[in-house]
Structure formats: structure tokens, C-alpha cells
Residue frames as qw, qx, qy, qz and C-alpha x, y, z in Angstrom:
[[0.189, -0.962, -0.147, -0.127, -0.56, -20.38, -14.26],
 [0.658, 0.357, -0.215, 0.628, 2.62, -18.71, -14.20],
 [0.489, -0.464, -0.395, 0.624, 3.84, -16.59, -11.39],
 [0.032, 0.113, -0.302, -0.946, 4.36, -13.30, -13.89],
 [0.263, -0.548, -0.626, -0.490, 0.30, -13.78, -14.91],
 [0.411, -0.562, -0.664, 0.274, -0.15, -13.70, -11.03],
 [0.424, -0.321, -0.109, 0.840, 1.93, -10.60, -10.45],
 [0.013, -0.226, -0.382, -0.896, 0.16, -8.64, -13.58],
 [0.316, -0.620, -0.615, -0.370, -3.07, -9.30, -12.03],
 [0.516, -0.454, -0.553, 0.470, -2.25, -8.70, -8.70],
 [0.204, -0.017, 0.236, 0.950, -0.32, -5.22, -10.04],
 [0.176, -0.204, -0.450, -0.851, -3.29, -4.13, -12.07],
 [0.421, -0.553, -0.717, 0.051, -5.73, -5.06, -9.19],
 [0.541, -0.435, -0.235, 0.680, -3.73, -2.84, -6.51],
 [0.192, 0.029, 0.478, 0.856, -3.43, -0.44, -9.36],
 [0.233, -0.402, -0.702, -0.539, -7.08, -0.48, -9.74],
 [0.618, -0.509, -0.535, 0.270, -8.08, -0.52, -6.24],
 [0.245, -0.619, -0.216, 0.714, -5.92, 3.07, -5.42],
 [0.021, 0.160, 0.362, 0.918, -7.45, 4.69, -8.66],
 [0.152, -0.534, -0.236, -0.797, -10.52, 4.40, -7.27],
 [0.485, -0.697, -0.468, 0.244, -10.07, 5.24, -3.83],
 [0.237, -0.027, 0.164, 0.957, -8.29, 8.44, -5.40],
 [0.030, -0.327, -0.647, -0.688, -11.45, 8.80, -7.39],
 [0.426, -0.661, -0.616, -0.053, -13.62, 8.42, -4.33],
 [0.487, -0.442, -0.244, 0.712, -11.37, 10.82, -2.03],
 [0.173, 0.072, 0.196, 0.963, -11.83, 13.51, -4.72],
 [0.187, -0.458, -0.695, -0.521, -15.09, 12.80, -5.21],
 [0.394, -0.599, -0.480, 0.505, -15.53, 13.53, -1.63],
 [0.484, -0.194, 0.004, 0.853, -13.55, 16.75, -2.02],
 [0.002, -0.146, -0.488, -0.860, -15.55, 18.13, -4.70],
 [0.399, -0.685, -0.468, -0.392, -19.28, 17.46, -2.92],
 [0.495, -0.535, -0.357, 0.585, -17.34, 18.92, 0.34],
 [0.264, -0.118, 0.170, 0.942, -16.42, 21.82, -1.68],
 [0.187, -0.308, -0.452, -0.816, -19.72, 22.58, -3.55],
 [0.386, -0.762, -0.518, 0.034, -21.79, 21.90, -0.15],
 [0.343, -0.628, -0.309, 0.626, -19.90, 24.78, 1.39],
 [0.009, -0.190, -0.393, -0.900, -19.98, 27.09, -2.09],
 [0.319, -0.675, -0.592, -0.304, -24.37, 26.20, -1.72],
 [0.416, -0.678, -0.453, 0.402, -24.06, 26.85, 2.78],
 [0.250, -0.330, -0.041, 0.909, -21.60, 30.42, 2.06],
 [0.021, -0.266, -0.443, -0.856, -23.63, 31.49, -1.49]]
């Protein structure tokens, strides 16, 4: 096991990890947005 294997994983974890807590933060955004489209329409 080579330090550089460690680093790619580690990378592509971290990497992984803040795509989806992007994913989740939008996701948020978007049922925050379309409950208040439903509460105003």
C-alpha cells in the first residue's frame, strides 16, 4: 500500500463526501423553494 493509493482514496472520498453534501444542500433548496411556490400559489 503505497502512500499515493492512500492519498487518491482519501482525495476521491473528500471529493465524494462534498458532492453530496452539495447535492443534499440543494436538495434542500429546491423542496424549500417548491414548499413556499405550493404555501404562496
Amino acid at each position: 500500500m503505497t502512500i499515493k493509493g492512500v492519498n487518491v482514496r482519501t482525495t476521491l472520498a473528500i471529493t465524494r463526501g462534498l458532492l453530496a453534501g452539495a447535492l443534499m444542500i440543494a436538495a434542500m433548496g429546491f423542496t424549500a423553494r417548491a414548499e413556499a411556490g405550493v404555501a404562496l400559489g
